[in-house]
C-alpha positions in Angstrom: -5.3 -4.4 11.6 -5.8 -7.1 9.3 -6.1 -7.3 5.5 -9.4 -8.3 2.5 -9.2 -9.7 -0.4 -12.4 -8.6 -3.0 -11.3 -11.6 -6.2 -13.0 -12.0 -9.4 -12.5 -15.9 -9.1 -12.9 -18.7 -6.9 -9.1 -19.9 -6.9 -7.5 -16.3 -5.7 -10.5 -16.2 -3.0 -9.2 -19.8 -1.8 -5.5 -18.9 -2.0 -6.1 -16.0 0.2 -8.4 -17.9 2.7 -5.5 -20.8 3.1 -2.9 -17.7 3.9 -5.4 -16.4 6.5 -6.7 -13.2 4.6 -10.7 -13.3 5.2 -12.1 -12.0 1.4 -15.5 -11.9 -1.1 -16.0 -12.7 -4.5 -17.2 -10.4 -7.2 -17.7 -10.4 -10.5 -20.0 -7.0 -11.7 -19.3 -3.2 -11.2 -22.3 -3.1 -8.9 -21.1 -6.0 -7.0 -17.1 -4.4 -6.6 -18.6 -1.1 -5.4 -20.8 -2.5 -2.6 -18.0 -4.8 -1.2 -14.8 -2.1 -1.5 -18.0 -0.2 -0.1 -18.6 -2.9 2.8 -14.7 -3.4 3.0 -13.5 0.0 3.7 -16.5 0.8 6.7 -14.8 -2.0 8.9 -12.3 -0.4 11.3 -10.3 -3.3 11.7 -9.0 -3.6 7.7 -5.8 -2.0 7.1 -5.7 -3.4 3.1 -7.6 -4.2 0.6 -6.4 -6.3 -1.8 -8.3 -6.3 -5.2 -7.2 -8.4 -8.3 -5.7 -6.3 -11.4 -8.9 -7.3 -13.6 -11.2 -5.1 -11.5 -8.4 -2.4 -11.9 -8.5 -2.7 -16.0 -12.4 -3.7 -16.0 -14.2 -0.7 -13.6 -10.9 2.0 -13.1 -13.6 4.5 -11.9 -14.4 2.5 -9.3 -11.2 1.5 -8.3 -10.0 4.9 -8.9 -12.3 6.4 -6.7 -11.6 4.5 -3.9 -8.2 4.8 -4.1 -8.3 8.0 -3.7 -10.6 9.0 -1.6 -9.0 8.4 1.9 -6.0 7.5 3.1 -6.9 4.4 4.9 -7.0 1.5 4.3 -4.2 0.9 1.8 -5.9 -0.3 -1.3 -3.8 -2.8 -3.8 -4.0 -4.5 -6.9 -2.8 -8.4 -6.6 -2.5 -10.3 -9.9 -4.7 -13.1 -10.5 -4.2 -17.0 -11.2 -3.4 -15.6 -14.9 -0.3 -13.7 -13.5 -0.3 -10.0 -14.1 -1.2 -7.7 -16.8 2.0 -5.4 -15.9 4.6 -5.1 -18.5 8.0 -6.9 -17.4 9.7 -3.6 -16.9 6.5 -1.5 -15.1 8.3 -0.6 -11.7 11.7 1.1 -13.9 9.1 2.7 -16.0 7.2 3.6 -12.8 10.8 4.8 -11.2 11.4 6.8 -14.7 8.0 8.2 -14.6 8.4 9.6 -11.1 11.9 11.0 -11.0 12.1 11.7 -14.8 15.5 10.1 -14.9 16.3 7.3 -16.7 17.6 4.3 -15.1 
């Protein structure tokens, strides 16, 4: 099992490469959906790692492929520009979830 990276820029794709994680670069709708599309028919990946701007640019896509199998594990990675996640977004998350507050 080994893991993709689909990136919207150059420097995440390289990052990824130097850590061993094989990956594409993408930067329109029509582009994501044919490599999540390309990414997901190969066997041997376990995760997919897409950058958060895909996530907040084409959340149907993202969405859909999320949920529409189990495998592989789909994630969103920030970006070079760090992440567009409030400071506090996994208590929130935790709140959401249990409806306690923490």
């Amino acid at each position: 099992m080994k893991m993709f990276v689909i990136a919207d820029n150059s420097d995440t794709l390289t990052g990824m490469r130097l850590a061993g994680v094989e990956g594409t670069e993408v930067h329109t709708g029509s582009e994501l959906r044919e490599a999540l599309a390309e990414a997901v028919a190969d066997p041997e990946n376990g995760v997919i790692l897409l950058t958060e701007k895909f996530g907040r640019e084409f959340p149907e896509i993202v969405n859909e492929a999320k949920l529409s199998r189990k495998l592989p594990l789909i994630l969103e990675i920030p970006d070079r520009h760090g992440t567009g996640r409030k400071p506090d977004f996994i208590t929130s998350y935790v709140n959401e979830a249990i409806g306690l507050k923490l």
